[in-house]
DSSP file (Angstrom, degrees, kcal/mol; ACC not computed):
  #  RESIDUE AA STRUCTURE BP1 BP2  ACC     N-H-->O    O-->H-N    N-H-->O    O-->H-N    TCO  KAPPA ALPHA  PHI   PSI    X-CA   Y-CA   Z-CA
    1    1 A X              0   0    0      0, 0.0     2,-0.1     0, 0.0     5,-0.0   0.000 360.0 360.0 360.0 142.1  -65.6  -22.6   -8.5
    2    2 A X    >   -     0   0    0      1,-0.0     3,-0.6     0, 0.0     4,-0.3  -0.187 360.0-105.4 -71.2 154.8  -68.2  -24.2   -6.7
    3    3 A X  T >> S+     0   0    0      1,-0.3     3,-1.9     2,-0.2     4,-0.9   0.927 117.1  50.4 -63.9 -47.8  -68.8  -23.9   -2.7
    4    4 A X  H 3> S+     0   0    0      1,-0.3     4,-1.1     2,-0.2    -1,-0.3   0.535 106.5  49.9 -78.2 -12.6  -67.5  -27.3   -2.2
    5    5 A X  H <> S+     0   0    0     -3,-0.6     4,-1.6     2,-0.2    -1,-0.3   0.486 107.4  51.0 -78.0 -17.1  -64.5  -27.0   -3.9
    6    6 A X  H <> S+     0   0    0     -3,-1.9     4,-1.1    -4,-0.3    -2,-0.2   0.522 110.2  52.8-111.3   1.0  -63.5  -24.0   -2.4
    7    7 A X  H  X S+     0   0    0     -4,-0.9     4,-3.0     2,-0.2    -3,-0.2   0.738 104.1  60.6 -87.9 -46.6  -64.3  -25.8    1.2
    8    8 A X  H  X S+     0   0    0     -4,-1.1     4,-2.0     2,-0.2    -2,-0.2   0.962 107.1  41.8 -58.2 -53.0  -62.1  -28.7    0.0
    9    9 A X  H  X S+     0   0    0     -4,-1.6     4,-1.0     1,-0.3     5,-0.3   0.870 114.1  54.8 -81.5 -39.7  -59.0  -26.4   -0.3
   10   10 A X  H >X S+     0   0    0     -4,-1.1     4,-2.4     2,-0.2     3,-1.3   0.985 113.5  39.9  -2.2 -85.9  -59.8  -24.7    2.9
   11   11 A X  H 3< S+     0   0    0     -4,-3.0     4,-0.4     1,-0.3    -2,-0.2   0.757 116.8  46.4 -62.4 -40.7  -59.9  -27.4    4.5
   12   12 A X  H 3< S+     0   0    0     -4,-2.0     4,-0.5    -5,-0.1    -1,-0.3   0.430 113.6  50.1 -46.8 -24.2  -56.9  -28.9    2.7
   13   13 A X  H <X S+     0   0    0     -3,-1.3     4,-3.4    -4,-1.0    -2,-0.2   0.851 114.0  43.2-114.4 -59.7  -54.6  -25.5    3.1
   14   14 A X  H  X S+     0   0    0     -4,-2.4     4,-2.8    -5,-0.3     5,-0.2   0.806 109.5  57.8 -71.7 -22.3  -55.2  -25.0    7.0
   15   15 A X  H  > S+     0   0    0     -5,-0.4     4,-1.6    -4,-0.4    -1,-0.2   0.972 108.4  45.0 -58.4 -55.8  -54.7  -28.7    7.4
   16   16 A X  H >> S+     0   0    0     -4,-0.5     3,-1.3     2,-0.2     4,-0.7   0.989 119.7  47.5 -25.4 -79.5  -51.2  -28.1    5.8
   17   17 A X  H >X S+     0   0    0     -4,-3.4     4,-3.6     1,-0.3     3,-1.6   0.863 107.2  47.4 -56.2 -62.7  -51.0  -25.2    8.1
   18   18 A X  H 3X S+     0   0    0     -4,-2.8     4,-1.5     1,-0.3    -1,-0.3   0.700 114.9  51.5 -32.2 -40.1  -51.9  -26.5   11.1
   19   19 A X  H <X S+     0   0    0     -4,-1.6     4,-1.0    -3,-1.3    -1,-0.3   0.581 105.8  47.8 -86.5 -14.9  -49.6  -29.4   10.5
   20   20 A X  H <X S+     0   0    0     -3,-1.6     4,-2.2    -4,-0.7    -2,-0.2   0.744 109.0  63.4-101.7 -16.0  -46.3  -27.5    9.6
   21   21 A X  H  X S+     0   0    0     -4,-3.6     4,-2.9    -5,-0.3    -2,-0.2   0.994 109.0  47.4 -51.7 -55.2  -47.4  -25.2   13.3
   22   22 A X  H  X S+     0   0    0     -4,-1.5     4,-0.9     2,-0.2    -1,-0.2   0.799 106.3  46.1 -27.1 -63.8  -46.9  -28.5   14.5
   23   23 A X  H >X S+     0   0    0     -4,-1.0     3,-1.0     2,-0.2     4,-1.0   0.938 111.8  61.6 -36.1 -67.1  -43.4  -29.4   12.7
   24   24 A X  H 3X S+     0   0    0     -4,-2.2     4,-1.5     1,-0.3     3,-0.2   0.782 110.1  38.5 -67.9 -35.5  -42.4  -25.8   14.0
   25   25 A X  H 3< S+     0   0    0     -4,-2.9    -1,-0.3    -5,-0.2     4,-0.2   0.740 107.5  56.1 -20.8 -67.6  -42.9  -26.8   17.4
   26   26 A X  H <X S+     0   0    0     -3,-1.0     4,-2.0    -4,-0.9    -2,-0.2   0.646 107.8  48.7 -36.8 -52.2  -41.8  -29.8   17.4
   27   27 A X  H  X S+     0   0    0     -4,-1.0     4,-2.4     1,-0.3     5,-0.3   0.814 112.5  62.8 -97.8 -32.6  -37.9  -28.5   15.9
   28   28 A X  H  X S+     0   0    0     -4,-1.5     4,-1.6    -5,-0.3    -1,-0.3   0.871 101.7  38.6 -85.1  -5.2  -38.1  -25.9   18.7
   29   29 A X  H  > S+     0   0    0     -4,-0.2     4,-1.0     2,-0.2    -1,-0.3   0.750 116.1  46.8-112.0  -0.6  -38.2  -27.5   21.1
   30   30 A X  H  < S+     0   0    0     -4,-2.0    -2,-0.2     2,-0.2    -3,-0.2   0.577 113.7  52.9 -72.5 -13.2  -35.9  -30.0   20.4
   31   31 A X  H  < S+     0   0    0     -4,-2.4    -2,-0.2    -5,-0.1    -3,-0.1   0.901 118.6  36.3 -71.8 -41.9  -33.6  -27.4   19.2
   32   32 A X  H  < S+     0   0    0     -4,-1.6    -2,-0.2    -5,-0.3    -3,-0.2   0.650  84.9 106.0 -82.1 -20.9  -33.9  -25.4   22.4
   33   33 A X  S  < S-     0   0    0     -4,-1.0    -4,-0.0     1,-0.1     0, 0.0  -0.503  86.2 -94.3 -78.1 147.6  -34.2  -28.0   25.2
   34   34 A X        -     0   0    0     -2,-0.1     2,-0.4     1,-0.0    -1,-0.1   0.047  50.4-154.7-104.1 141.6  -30.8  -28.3   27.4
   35   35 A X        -     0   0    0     -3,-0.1     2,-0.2     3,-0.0     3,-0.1  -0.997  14.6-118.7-129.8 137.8  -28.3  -31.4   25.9
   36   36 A X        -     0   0    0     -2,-0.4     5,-0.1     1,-0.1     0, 0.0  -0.541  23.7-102.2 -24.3 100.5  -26.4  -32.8   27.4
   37   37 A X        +     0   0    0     -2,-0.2     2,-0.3    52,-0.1    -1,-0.1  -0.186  42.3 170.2-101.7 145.0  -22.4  -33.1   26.8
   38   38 A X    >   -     0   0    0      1,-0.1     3,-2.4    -3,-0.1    51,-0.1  -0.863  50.8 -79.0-134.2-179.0  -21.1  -36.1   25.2
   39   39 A X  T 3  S+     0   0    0      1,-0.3    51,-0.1    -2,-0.3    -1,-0.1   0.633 129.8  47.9 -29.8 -49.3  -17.6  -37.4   23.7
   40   40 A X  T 3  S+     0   0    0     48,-0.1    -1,-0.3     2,-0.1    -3,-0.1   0.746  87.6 113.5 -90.7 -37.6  -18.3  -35.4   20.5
   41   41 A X    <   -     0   0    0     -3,-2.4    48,-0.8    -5,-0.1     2,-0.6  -0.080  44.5-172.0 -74.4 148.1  -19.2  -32.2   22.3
   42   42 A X  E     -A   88   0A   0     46,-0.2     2,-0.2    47,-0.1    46,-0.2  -0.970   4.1-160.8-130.9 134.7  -16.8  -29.2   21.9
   43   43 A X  E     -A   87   0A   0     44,-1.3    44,-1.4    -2,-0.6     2,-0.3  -0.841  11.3-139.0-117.7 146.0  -16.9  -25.9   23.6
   44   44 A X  E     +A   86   0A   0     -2,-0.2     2,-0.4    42,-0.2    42,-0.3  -0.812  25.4 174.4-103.1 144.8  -15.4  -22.6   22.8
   45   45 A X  E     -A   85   0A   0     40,-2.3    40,-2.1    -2,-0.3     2,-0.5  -0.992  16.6-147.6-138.5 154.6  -13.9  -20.5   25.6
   46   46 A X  E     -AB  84 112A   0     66,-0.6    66,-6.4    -2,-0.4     2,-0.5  -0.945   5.5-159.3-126.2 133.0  -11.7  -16.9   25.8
   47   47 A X  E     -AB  83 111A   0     36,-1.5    36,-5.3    -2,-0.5     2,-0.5  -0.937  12.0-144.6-105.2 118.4   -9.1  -16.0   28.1
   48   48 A X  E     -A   82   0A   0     62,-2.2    34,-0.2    -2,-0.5    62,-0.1  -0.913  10.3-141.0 -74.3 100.4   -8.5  -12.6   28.5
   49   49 A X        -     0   0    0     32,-1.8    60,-0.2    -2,-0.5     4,-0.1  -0.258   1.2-154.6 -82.4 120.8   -4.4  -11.5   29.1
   50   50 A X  S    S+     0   0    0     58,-3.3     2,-0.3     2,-0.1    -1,-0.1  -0.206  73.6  55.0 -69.5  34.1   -3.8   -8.6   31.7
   51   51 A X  S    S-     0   0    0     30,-0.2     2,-0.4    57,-0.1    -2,-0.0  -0.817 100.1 -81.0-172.8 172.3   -0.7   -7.7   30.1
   52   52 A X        -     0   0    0     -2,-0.3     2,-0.4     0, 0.0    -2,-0.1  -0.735  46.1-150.7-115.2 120.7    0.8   -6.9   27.1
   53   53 A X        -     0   0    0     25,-0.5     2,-0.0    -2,-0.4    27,-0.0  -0.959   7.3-164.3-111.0 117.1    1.5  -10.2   24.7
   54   54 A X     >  -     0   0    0     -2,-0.4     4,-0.6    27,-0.0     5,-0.1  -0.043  45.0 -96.4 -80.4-177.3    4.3  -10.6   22.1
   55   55 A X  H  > S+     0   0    0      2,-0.2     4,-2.0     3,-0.1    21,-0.1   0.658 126.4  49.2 -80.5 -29.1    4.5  -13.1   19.5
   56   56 A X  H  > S+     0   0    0      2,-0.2     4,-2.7     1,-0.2    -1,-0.1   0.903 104.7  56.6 -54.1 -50.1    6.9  -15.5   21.9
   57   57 A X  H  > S+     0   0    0      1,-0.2     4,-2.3     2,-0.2    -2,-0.2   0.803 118.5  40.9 -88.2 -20.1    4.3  -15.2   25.2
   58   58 A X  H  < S+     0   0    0     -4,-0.6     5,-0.3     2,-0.2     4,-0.3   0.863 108.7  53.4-112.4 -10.4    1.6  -16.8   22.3
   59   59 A X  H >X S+     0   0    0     -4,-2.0     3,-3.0     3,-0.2     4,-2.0   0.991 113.6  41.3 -31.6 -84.5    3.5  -18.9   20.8
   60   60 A X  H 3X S+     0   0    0     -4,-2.7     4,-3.6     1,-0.3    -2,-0.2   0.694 116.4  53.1 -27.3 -48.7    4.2  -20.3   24.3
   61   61 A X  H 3X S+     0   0    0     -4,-2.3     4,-0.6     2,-0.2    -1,-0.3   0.304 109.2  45.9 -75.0   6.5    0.6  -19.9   25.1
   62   62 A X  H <> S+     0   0    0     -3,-3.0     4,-2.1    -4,-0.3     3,-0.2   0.753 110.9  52.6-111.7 -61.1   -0.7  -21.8   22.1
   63   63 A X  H >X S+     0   0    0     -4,-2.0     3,-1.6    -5,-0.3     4,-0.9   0.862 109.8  54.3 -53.6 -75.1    1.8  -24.6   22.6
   64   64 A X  H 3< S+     0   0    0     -4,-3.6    -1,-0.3     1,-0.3    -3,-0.2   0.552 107.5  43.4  29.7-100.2    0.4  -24.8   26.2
   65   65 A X  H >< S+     0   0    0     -4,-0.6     3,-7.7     1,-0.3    -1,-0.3   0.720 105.9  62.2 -51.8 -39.8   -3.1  -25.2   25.5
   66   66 A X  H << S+     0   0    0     -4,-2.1    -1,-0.3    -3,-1.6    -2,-0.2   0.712 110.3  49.6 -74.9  -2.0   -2.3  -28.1   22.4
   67   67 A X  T 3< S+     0   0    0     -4,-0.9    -1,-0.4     2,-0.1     2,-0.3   0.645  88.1  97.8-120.8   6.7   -0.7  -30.2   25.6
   68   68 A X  S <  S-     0   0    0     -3,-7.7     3,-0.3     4,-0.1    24,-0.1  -0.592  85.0-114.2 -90.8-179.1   -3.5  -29.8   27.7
   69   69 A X  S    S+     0   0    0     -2,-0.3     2,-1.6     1,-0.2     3,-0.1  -0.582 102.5  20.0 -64.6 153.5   -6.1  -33.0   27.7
   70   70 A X  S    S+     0   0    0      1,-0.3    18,-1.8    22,-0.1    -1,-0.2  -0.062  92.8 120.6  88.9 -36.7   -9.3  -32.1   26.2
   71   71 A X  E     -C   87   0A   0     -2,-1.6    -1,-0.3    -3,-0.3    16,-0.3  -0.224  33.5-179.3 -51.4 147.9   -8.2  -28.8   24.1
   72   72 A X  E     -     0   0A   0     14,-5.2     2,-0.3     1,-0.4    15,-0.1   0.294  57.8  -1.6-107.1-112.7   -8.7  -29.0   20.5
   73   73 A X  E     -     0   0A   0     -2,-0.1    13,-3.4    -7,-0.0    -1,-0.4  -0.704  58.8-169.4-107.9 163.9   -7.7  -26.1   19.0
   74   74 A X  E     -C   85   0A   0     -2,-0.3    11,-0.2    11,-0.2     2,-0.2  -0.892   7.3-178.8-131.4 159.0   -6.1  -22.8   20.1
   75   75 A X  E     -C   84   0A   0      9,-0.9     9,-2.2    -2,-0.2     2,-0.5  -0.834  15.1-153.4-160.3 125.3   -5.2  -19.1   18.5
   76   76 A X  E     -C   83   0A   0      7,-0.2     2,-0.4   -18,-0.2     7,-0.2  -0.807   3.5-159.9 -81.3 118.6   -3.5  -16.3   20.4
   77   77 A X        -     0   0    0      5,-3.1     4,-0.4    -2,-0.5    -2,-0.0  -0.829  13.1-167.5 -98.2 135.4   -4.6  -12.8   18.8
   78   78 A X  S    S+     0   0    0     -2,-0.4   -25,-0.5     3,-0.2    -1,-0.2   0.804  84.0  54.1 -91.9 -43.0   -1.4  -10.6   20.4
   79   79 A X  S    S+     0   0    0      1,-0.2    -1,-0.1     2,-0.1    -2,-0.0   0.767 113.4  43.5 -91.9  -3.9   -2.8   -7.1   19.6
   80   80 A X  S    S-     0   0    0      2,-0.1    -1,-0.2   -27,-0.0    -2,-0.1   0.909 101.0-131.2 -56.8 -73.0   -6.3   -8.1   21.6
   81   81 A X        +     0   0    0     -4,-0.4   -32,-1.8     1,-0.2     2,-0.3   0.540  65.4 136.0 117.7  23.0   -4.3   -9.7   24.4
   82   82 A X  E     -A   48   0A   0    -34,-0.2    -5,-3.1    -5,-0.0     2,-0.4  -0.883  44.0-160.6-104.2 138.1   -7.0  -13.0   23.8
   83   83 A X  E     -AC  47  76A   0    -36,-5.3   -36,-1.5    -2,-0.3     2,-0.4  -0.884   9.3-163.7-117.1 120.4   -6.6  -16.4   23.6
   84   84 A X  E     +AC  46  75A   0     -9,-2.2    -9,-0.9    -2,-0.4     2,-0.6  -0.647  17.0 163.5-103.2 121.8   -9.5  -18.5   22.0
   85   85 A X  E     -AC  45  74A   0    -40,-2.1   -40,-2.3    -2,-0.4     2,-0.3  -0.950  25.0-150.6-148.5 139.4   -9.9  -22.4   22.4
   86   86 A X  E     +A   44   0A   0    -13,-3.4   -14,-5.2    -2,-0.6     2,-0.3  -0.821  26.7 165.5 -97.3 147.7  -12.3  -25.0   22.0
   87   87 A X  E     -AC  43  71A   0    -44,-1.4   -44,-1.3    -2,-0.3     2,-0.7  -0.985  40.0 -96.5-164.3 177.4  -12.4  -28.2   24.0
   88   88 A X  E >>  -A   42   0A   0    -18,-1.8     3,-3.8    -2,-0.3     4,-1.2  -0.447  28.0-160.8 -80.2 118.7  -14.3  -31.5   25.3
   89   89 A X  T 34 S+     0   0    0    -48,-0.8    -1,-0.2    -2,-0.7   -47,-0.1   0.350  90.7  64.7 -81.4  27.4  -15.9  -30.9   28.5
   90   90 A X  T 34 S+     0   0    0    -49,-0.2    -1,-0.2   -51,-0.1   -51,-0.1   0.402 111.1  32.0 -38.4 -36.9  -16.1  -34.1   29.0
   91   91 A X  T <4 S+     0   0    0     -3,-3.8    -2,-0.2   -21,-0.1     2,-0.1   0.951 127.9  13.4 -86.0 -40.7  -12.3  -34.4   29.1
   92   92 A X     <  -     0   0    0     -4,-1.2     2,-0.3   -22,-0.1   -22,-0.1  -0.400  61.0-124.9-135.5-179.7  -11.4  -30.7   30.7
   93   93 A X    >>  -     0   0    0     -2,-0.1     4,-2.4    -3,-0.1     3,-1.1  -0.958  10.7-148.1-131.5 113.8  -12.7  -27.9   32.3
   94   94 A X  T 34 S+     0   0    0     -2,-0.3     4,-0.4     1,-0.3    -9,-0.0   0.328 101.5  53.4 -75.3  12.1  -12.2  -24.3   30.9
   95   95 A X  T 3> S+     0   0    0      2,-0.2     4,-1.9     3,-0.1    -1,-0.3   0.701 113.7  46.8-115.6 -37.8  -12.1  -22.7   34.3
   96   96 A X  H <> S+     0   0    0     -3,-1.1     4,-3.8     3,-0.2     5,-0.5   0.932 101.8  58.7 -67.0 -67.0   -9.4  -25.1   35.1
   97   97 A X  H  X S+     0   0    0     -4,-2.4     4,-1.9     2,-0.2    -1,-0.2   0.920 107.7  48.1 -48.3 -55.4   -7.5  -24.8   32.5
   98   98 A X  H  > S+     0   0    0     -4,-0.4     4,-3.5     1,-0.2    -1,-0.2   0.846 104.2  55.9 -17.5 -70.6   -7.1  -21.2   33.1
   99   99 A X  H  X S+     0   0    0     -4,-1.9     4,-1.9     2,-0.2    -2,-0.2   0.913 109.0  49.2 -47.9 -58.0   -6.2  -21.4   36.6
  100  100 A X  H  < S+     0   0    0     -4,-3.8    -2,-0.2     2,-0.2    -3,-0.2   0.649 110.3  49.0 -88.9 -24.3   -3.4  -23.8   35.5
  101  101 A X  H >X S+     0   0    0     -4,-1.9     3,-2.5    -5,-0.5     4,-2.2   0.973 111.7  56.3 -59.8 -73.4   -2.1  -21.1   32.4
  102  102 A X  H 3X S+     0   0    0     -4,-3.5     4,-1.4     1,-0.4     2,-0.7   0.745 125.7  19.2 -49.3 -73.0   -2.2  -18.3   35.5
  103  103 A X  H 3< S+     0   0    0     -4,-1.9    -1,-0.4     1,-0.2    -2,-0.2   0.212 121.8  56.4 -71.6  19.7    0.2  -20.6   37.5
  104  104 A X  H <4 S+     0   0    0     -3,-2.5    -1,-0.2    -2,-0.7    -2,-0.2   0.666 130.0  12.1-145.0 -79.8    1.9  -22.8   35.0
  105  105 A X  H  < S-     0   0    0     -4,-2.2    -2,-0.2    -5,-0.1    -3,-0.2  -0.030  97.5-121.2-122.4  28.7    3.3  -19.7   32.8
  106  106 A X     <  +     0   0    0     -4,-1.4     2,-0.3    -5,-0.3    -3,-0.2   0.710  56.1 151.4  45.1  67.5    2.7  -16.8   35.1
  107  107 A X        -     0   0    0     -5,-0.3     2,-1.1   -56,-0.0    -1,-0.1  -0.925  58.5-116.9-146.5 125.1    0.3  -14.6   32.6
  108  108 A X        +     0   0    0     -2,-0.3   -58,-3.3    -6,-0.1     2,-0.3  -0.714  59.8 168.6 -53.7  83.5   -2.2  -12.4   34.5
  109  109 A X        +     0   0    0     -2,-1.1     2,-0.2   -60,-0.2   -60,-0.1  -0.884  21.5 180.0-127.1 148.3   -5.2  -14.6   32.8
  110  110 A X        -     0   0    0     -2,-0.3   -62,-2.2   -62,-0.1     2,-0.1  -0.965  33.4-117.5-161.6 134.8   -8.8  -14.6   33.5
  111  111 A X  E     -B   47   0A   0     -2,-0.2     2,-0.6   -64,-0.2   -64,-0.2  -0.462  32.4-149.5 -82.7 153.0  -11.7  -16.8   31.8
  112  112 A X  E     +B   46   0A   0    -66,-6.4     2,-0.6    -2,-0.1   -66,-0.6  -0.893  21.4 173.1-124.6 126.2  -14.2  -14.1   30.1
  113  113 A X        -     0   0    0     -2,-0.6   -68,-0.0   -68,-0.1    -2,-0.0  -0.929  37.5 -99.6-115.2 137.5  -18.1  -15.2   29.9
  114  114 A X        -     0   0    0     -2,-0.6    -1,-0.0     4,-0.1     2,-0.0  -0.039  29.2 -98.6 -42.3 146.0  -20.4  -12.9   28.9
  115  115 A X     >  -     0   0    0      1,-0.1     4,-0.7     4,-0.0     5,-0.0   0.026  37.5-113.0 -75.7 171.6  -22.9  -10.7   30.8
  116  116 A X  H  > S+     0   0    0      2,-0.2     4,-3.0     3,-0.1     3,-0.2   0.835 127.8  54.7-126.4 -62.7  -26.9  -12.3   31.0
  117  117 A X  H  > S+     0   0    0      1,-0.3     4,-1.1     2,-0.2    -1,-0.1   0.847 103.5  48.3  -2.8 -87.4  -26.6   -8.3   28.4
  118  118 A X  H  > S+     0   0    0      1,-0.2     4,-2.2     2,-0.2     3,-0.5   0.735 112.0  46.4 -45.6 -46.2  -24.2   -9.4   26.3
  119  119 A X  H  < S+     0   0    0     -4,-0.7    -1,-0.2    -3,-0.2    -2,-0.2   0.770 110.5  52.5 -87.6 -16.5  -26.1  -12.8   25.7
  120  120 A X  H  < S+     0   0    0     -4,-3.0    -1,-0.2     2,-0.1    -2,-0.2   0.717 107.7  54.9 -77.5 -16.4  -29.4  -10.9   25.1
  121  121 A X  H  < S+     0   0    0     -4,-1.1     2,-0.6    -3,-0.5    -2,-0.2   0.924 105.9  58.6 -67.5 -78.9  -27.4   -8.7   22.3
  122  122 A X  S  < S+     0   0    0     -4,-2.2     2,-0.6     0, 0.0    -1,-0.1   0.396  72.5 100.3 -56.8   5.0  -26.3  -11.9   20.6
  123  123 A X        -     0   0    0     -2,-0.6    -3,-0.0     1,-0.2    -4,-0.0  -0.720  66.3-146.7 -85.4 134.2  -29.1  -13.4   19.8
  124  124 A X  S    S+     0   0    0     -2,-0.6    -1,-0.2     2,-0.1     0, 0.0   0.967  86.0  80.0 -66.0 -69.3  -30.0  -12.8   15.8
  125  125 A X  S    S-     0   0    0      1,-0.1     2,-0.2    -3,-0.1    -2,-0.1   0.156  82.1-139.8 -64.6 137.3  -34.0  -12.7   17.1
  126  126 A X    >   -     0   0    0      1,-0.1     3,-0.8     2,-0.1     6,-0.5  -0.726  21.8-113.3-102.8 165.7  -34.9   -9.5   18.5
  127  127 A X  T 3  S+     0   0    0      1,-0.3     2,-0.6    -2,-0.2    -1,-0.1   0.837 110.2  56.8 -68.6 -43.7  -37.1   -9.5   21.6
  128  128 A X  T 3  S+     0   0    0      4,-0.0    -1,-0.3     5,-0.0     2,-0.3  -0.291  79.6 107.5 -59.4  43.6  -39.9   -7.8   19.3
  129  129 A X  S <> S-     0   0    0     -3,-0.8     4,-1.2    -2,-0.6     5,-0.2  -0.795  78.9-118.1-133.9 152.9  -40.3   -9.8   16.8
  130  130 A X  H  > S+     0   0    0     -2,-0.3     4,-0.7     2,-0.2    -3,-0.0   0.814 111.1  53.8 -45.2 -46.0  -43.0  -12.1   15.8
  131  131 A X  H  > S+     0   0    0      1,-0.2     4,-3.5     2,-0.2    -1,-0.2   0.832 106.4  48.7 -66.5 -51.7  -40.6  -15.2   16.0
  132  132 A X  H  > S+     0   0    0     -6,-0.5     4,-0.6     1,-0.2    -1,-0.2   0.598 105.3  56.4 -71.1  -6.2  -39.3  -14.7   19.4
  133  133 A X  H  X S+     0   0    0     -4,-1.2     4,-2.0     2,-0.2    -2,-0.2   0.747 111.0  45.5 -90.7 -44.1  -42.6  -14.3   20.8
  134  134 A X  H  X S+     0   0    0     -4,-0.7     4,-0.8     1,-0.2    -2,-0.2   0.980 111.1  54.6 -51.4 -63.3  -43.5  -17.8   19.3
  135  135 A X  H  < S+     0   0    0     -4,-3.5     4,-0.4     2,-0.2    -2,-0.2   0.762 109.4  45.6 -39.7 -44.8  -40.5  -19.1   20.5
  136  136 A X  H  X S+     0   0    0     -4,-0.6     4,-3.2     1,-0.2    -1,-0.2   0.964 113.3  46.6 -68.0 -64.1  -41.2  -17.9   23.9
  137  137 A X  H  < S+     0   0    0     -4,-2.0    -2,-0.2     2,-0.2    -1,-0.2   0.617 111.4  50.7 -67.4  -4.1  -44.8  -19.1   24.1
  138  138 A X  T >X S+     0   0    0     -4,-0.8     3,-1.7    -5,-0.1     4,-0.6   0.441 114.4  51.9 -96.3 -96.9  -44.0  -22.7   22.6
  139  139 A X  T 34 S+     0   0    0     -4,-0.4    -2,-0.2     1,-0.4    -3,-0.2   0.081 106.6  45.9  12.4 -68.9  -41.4  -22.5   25.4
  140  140 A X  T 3< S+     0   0    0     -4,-3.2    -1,-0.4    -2,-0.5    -3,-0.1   0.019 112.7  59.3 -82.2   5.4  -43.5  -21.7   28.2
  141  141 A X  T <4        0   0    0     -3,-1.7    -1,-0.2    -5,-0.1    -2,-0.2   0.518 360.0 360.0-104.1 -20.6  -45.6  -24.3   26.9
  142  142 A X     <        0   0    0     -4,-0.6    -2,-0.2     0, 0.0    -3,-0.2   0.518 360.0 360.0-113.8 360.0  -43.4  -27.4   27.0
């Protein structure tokens, strides 16, 4: 191959490249930047039971949740002592909704969010990695 040939695909190949750094940019920070909640959005939340739950007390507690506004669905796990529900926070409030099991059906209940830890565990990217380090510096640029 000739000098000029091998300049075109250079030139051609980092152009490429240079253009999908872009694209990757681009999808991160619209993937990452804070949205908004709308009609359609659904949130998950878990209430943890101070007590000991039979199959009755989640029954009771499932039927609950389906009658407040803004749940979607619910499922009581008995031998955790957790109850798991998505709903629109548009319609409800999960903090609320809690508060209103405690006093409504008299269950030692408390909403549990995760530790600023816990939510650095759950992320698949680990804090060393190549990716998250990109991620951070397009971040801290836009």
């Amino acid at each position: 191959m000739n000098k000029q040939t091998i300049k075109k695909v250079l030139k051609v190949s980092l152009s490429i490249f240079a253009l999908l750094v872009v694209v990757l940019c681009v999808h991160i920070y619209i993937v990452t930047r804070p949205k908004t909640a709308t009609e359609k959005t659904r949130i998950m939340a878990r209430i943890d039971f101070k007590q000991a739950l039979n199959q009755d007390d989640a029954n009771k507690i499932t039927a609950w949740l389906y009658q407040q506004n803004g749940v979607d669905r619910a499922v009581v796990n008995t031998k955790s002592e957790i109850a798991i529900f998505t709903f629109y926070p548009v319609k409800a409030n999960a903090d609320d909704i809690v508060k209103n099991l405690s006093s409504s059906l008299n269950y030692k209940a408390q909403r549990y969010i995760p530790t600023e830890e816990e939510l650095a565990k759950s992320c698949p990217v680990s804090p060393n990695s190549f990716s998250y380090k990109f991620y951070k510096t397009i971040k801290h640029i836009f």
